[in-house]
C-alpha positions as CSV (number, residue, x, y, z in Angstrom):
1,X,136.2,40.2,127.2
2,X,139.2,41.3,125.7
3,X,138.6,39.4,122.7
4,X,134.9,40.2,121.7
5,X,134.0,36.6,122.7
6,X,132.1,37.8,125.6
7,X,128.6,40.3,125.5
8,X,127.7,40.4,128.7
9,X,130.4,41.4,131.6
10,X,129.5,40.7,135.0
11,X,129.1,43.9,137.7
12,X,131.4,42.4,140.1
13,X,134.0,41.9,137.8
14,X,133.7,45.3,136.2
15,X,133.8,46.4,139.8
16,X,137.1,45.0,140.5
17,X,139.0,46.0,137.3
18,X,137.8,49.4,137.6
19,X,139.3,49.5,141.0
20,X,142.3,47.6,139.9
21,X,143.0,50.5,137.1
22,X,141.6,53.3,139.5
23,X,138.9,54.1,136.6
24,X,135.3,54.8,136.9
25,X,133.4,51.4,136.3
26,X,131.3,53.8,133.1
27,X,134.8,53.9,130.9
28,X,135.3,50.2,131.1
29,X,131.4,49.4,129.5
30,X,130.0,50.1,126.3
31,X,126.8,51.1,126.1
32,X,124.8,47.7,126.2
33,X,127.1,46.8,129.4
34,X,126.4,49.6,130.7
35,X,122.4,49.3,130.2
36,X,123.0,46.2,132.0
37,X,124.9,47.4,135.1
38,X,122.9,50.3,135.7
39,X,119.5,47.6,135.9
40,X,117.9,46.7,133.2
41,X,115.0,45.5,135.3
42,X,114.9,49.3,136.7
43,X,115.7,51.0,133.5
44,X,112.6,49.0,131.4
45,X,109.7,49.6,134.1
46,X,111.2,53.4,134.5
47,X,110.9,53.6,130.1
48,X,107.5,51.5,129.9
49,X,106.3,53.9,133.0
50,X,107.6,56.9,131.8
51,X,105.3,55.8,128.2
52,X,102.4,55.6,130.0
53,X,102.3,51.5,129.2
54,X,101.1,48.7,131.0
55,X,103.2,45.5,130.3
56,X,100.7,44.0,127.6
57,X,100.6,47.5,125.8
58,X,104.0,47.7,125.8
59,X,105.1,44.3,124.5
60,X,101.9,44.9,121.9
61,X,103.2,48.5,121.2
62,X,107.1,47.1,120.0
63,X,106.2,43.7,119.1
64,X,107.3,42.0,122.4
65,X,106.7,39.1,123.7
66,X,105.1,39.6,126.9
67,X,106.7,36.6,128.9
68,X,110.2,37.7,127.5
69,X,109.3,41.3,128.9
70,X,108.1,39.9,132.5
71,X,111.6,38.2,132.8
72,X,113.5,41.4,131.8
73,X,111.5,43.2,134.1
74,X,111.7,40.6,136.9
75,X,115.4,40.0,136.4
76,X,114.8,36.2,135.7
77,X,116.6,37.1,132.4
78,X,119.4,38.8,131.1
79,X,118.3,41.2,128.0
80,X,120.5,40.4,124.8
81,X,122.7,42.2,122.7
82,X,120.4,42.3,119.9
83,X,117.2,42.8,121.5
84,X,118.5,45.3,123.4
85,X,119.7,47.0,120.5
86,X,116.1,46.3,118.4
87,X,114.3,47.7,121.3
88,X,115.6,49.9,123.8
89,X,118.7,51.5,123.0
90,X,117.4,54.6,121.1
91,X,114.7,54.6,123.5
92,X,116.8,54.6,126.4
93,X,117.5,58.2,125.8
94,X,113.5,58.6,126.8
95,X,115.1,58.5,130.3
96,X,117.4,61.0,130.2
């Protein structure tokens, strides 16, 4: 983590070094991380619901794949860096 090496940082162990350093779990993540801890699964649906979109309109809409979409939604699949980045991190602020 500490080296760059690794994108995605597991909840639980975010969990424990924010209690180890008494810190709120938020000033450990950057902002991908932090999509990812607060649910991505949750977080698309909410956005795509929020838009008015069905799953197919959605993936249509930003040039998704609807079966990479499903397993983001479903949790079967851990969104990456660089879709994330493509697709819903200037849209995240939709939700806000």
């Amino acid at each position: 983590m500490e080296t760059g090496a690794c994108t995605h940082y597991p909840a639980a162990v975010m969990d424990k070094l924010a209690a180890l350093y008494q810190v709120p779990v938020e000033e450990l993540l950057d902002e991908y991380n932090l999509f990812l801890y607060k649910g991505q699964a949750r977080q698309i649906i909410a956005l795509r619901e929020k838009l008015g979109l069905s799953r197919t309109a959605f993936a249509r809409q930003f040039g998704l794949s609807e079966r990479s979409l499903r397993a983001w939604e479903s949790g079967e699949k851990v969104i990456s860096k660089g879709c994330w980045e493509k697709y819903f991190r200037k849209l995240a602020g939709v939700l806000q």
